[in-house]
C-alpha positions in Angstrom: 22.0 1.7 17.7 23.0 -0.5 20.5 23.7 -3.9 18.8 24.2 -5.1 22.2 21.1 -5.2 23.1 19.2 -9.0 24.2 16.1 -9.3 22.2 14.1 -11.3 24.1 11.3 -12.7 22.4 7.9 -14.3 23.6 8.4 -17.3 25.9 4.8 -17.7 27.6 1.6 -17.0 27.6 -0.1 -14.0 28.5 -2.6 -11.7 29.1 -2.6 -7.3 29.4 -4.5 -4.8 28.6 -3.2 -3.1 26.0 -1.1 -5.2 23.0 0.6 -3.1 20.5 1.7 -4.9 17.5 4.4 -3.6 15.4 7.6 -1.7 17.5 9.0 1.2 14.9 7.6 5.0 15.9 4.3 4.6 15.5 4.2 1.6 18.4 6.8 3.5 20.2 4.6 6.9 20.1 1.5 4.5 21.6 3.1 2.8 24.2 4.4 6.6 25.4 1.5 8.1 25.3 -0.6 5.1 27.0 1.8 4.7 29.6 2.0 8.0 30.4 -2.0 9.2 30.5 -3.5 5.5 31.3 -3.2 3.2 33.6 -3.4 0.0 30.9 -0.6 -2.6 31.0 1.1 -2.2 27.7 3.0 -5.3 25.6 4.6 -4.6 22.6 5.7 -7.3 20.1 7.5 -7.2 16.9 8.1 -9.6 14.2 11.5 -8.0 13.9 13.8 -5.9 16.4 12.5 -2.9 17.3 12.6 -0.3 14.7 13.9 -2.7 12.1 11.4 -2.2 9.4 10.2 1.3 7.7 11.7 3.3 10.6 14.7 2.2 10.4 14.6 2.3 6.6 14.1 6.1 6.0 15.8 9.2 5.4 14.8 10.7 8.6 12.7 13.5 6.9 10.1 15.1 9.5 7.3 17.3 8.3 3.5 18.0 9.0 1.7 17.6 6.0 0.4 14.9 3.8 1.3 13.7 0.4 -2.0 14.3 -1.0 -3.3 17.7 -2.8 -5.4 19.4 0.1 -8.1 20.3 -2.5 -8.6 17.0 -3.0 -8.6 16.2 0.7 -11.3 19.0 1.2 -13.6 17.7 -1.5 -13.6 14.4 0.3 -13.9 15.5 3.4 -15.0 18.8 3.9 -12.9 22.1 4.4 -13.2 22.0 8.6 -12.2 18.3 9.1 -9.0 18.8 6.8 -8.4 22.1 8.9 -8.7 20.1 12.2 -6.2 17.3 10.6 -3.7 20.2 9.7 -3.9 21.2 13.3 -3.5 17.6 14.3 -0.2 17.0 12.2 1.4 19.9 13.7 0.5 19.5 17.4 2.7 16.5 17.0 5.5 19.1 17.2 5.0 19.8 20.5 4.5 16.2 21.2 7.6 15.1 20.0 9.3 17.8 22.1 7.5 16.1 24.9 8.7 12.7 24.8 12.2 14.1 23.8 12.1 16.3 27.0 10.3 13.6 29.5 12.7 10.9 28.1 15.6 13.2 28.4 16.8 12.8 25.0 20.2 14.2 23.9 20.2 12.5 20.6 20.2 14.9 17.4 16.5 16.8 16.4 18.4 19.2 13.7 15.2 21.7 13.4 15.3 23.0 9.9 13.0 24.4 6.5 11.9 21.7 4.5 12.4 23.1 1.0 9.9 21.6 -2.3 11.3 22.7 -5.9 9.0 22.8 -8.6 9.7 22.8 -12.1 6.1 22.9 -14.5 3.0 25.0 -13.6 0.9 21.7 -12.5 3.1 21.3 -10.1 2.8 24.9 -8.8 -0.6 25.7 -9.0 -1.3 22.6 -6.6 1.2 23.7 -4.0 -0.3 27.4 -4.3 -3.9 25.9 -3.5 -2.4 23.8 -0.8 -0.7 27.1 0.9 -4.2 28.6 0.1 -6.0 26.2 2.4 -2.9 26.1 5.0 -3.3 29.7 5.2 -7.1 30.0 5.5 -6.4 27.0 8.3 -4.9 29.8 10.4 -1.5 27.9 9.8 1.3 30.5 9.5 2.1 30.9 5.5 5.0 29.4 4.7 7.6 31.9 1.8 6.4 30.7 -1.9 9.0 32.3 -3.9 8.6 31.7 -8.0 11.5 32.9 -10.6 10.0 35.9 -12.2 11.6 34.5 -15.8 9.3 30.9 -15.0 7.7 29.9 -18.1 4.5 29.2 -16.5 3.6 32.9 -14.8 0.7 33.5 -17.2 -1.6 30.5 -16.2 -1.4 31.3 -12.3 -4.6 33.3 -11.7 -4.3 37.1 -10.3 -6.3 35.6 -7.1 -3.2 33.8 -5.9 -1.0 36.4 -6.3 -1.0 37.1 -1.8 0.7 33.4 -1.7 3.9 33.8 -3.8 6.9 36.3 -4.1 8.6 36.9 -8.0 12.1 36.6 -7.6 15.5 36.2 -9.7 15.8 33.0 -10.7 19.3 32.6 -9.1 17.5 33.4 -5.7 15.1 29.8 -6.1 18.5 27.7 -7.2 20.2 29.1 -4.3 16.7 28.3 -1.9 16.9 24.8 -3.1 20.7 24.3 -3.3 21.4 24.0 -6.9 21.9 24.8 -10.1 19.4 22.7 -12.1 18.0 25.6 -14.0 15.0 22.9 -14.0 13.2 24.4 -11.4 11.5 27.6 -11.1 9.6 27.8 -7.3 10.4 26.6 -3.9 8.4 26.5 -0.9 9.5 26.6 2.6 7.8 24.9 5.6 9.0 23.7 8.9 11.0 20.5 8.8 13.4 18.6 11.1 16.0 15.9 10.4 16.2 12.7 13.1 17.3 9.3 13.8 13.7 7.5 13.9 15.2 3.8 14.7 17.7 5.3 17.4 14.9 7.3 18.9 12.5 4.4 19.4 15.5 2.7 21.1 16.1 5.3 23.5 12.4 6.5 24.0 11.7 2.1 24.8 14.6 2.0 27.5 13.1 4.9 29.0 9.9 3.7 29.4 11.1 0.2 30.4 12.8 1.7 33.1 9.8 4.1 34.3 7.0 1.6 34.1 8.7 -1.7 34.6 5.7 -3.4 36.1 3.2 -2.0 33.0 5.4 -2.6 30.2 7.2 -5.6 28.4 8.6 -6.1 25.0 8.9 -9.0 22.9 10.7 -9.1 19.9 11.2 -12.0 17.0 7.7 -12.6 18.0 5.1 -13.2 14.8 1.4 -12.9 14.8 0.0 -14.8 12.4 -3.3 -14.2 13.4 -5.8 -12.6 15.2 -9.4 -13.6 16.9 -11.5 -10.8 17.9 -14.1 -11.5 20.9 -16.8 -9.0 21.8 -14.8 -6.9 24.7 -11.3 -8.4 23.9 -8.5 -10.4 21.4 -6.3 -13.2 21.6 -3.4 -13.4 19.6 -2.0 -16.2 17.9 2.2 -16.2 18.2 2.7 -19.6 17.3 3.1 -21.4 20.3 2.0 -19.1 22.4 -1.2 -16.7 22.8 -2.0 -13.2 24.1 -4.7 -11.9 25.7 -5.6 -8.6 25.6 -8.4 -6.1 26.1 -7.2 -3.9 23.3 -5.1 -4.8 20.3 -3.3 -2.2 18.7 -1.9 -2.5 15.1 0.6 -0.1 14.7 2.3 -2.0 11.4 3.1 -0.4 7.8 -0.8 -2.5 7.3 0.8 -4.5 4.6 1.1 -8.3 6.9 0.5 -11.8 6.3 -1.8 -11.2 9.0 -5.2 -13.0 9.3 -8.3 -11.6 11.4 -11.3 -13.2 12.5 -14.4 -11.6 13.9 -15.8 -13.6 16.1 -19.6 -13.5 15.4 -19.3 -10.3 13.0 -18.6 -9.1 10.0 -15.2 -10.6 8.4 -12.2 -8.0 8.5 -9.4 -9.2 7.2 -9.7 -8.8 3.2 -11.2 -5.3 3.7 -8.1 -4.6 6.1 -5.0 -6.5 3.6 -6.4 -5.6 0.8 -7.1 -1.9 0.7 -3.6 -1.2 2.2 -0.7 -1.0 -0.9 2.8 -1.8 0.0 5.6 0.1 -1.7 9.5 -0.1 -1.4 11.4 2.8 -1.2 15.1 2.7 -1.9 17.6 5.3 -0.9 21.5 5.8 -0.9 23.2 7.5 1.7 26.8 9.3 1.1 29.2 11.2 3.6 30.8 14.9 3.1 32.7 17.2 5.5 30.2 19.4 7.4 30.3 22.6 5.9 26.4 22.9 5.6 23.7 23.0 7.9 20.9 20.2 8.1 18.2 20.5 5.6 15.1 18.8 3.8 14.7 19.0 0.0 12.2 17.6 -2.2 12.8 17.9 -5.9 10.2 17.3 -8.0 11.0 16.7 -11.8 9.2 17.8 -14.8 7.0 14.7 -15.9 4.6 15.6 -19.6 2.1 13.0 -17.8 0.2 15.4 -15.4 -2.4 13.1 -14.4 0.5 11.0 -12.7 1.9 11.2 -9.4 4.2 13.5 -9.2 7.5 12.1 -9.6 10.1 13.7 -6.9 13.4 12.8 -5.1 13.8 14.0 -1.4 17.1 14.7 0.3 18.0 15.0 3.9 21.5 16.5 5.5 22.6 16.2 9.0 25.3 15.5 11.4 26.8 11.9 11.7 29.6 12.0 14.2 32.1 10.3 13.4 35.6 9.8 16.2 38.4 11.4 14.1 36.4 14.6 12.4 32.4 15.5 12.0 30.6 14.4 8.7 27.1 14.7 7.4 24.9 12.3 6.1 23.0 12.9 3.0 20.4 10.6 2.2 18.8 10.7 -0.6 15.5 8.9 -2.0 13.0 9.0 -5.0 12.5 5.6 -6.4 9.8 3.4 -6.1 8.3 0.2 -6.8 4.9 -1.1 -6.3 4.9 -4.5 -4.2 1.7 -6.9 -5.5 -1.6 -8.0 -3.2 0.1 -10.6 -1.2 3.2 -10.5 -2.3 5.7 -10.7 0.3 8.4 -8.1 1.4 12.3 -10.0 1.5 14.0 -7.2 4.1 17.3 -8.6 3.1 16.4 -8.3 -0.9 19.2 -7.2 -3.0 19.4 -3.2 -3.7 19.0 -3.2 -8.1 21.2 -1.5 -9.5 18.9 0.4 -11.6 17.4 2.1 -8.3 20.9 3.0 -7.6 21.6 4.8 -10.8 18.7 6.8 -11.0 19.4 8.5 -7.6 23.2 9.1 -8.8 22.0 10.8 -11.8 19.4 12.9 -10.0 22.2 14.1 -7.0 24.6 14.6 -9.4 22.7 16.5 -12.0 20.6 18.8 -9.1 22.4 18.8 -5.9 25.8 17.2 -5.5 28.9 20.5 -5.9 31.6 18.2 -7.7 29.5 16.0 -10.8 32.8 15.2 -11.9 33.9 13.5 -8.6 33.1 10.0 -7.6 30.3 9.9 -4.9 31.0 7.2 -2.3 27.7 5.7 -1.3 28.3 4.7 2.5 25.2 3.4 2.5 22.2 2.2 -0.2 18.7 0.4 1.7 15.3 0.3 1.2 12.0 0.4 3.4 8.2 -1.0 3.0 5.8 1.8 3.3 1.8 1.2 3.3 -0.2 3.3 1.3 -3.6 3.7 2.5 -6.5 3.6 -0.5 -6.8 7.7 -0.1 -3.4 8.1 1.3 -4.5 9.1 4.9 -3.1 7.1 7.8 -5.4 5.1 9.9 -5.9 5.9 13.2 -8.7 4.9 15.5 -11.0 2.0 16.3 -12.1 -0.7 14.0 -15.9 0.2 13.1 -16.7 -3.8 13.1 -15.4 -4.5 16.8 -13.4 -1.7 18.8 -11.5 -4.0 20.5 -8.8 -3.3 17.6 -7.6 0.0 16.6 -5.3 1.3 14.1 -2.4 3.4 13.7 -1.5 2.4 10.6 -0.6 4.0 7.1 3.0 5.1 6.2 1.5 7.0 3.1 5.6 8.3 2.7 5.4 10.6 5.8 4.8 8.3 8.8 7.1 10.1 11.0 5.1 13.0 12.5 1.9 11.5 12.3 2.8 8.3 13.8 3.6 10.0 16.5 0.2 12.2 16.4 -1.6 8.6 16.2 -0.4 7.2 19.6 -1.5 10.5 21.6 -4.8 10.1 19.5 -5.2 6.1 20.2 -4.2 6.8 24.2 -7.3 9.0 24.4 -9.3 6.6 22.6 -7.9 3.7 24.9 -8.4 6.1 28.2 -12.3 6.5 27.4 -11.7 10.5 26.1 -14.7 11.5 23.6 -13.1 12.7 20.7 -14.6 14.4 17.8 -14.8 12.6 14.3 -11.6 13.1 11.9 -10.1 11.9 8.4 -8.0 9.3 10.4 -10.7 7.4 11.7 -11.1 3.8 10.3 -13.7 3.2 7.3 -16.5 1.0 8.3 
């Protein structure tokens, strides 16, 4: 990142068309995409710098999917809609080649296979049904491979047996890189590995540079609150207000922020309340580049199946360095629940007990040497926003459209934040589009 870089934050009064509040990927993707297929005048605030809160606090993991059984998804919403939302998720591929190419981007995008170890047949049978529906999606079907001395082979039915390939049990350690005899399946999918805070920086100074009359950011610049008129907002940045014919909240949806309906219904306890904040902590270690990048996702065996599935995820990939090359494995896993209301502290000491539960897991699962000291570089965490059915928010709000949403970290943001903008610039440029799981409850 560019630590050289002026923030300058919001001095005046004004008014645009467009206001995007919150500047990490998802604001980032929006601003593109309305720059580039509108003709709207696009501010963008932050109460931070830009890309300072959950995209700059990740492990740079980038996948299509959702962290949600499909099943469940389809019995909520139908089989087509979640087929159309698959779809959705992966056209943002080709999107973020787009802004990458338009942009001229020459930071790293390591394109890789994501790889998910399982180790208990729970855990299995619901990523067989999820590569059931992928595949009856028309998604290509991603390799299942399952050891063929797994404990569990009797209870997965005959009617599954298209999805999955028995193998030697050496050949799913070696898919997942380890030796954790723990896990018995892996499933490959398409995955990349990415900078997400030093792309928003470079994809902003392009676009401040090709649309320097349409675009301004301010950063350091709170919004307390919000008043929403019948065809437009005003927002309230303490000493200062901004007008604006669309707001756009592109935040992890878990603010101090007030909003007020003028005339209608109220929104703001239905839009704080719903939306669950959780910090994710992650350490980050160097080693000599002898690997290539990858994307791992371990998850344990827990005797608690009606739990969440408790996993850690892992990410390799270059980080230059001026006397030799290194890459940077960060690795995450550990959670912890943040209360209605309660607020976030970004500089919050990193507990010690977060940091020894990811050293055990590396060095029992993936790390070569478990002898060896590990020197942690780096250790951070990030607030993500959980949506109440863990399906990010993107659209118009049903009470006043004046606001939309593209909201909802749900522990993969990076992929579909970027889907959202394109989505919210069609929105924004008038475009009927058809109904989806990310539109906004009313």
């Amino acid at each position: 990142m560019n630590h050289e870089r002026k923030a300058i934050s919001l001095s005046q009064d004004i008014d645009t068309d467009v206001v995007i509040v919150g500047a990490g990927i998802a604001g980032i993707s929006t601003a593109f995409f309305l720059l580039k297929h509108t003709n709207k005048r696009v501010v963008l605030l932050d109460k931070s710098k830009l890309a300072h809160g959950a995209t700059g606090h990740n492990a740079g993991q980038v996948v299509g999917a959702f962290e949600r059984p499909l099943e469940e998804l389809v019995g909520e919403f139908g089989f087509e809609k979640v087929k159309e939302a698959l779809h959705d998720l992966h056209s943002a591929w080709r999107l973020i080649d787009e802004m990458y190419t338009e942009a001229n981007l020459n930071i790293l995008f390591s394109r890789t296979t994501r790889c998910r170890g399982f180790s208990n047949s729970h855990q299995v049978l619901l990523a067989l049904k999820d590569l059931e529906i992928e595949v009856l999606s028309g998604l290509p079907q991603n390799e299942f491979l399952i050891s063929d001395s797994a404990p569990f082979l009797e209870v997965i039915p005959s009617t599954m047996k298209h999805l999955y390939k028995l193998v030697p049990h050496e050949e799913v350690l070696k898919k997942l890189d380890t030796e954790d005899i723990e896990f018995h399946a892996a499933v490959s999918d398409q995955a990349a590995c990415m900078n997400s805070a030093l792309f928003c920086q470079e994809v902003i100074e392009y676009l401040l540079k090709k649309f320097p009359t349409r675009l301004n950011l301010y950063e350091n610049t709170l919004i307390g609150k919000i008043v929403l008129k019948e065809n437009f907002g005003l927002l309230d940045a303490g000493k200062h207000t901004v007008h604006a014919e669309k707001i756009v909240l592109c935040t992890n949806g878990f603010e101090g922020l007030e909003i007020f309906n003028d005339g209608g219904l109220a929104i703001d306890k239905k839009f704080h309340h719903t939306v669950m904040g959780r910090v994710g902590y992650m350490s980050g270690y160097l080693e000599k580049t002898t690997k290539p990048p990858t994307a791992l996702a371990y998850f344990i065996d827990d005797s608690d199946p009606s739990q969440d599935d408790p996993y850690f995820y892992l990410t390799r990939r270059p980080h230059g360095a001026e006397d030799e090359k290194h890459n940077l494995v960060c690795v995450g896993g550990p959670e912890v629940a943040i209360g209605d209301r309660e607020e976030y502290i970004y500089d919050y000491d990193y507990p010690e007990k977060m940091h020894e539960d990811i050293d055990t897991f590396i060095r029992r699962t993936h790390y070569s040497d478990a002898e060896k000291k590990i020197n942690y570089e780096f250790t951070w965490h990030g607030l993500m926003g959980y949506t109440p059915n863990r399906v990010r928010v993107i659209g118009s709000e049903p009470k006043n459209s004046a606001l939309l949403y593209n909201l909802g970290c749900n522990g993969i943001g990076i992929l579909p934040s970027i889907y959202g903008g394109k989505r919210i610039s069609k929105i924004i440029g008038g475009q009927n589009i058809r109904p989806s799981i990310f539109d906004p409850k009313g």
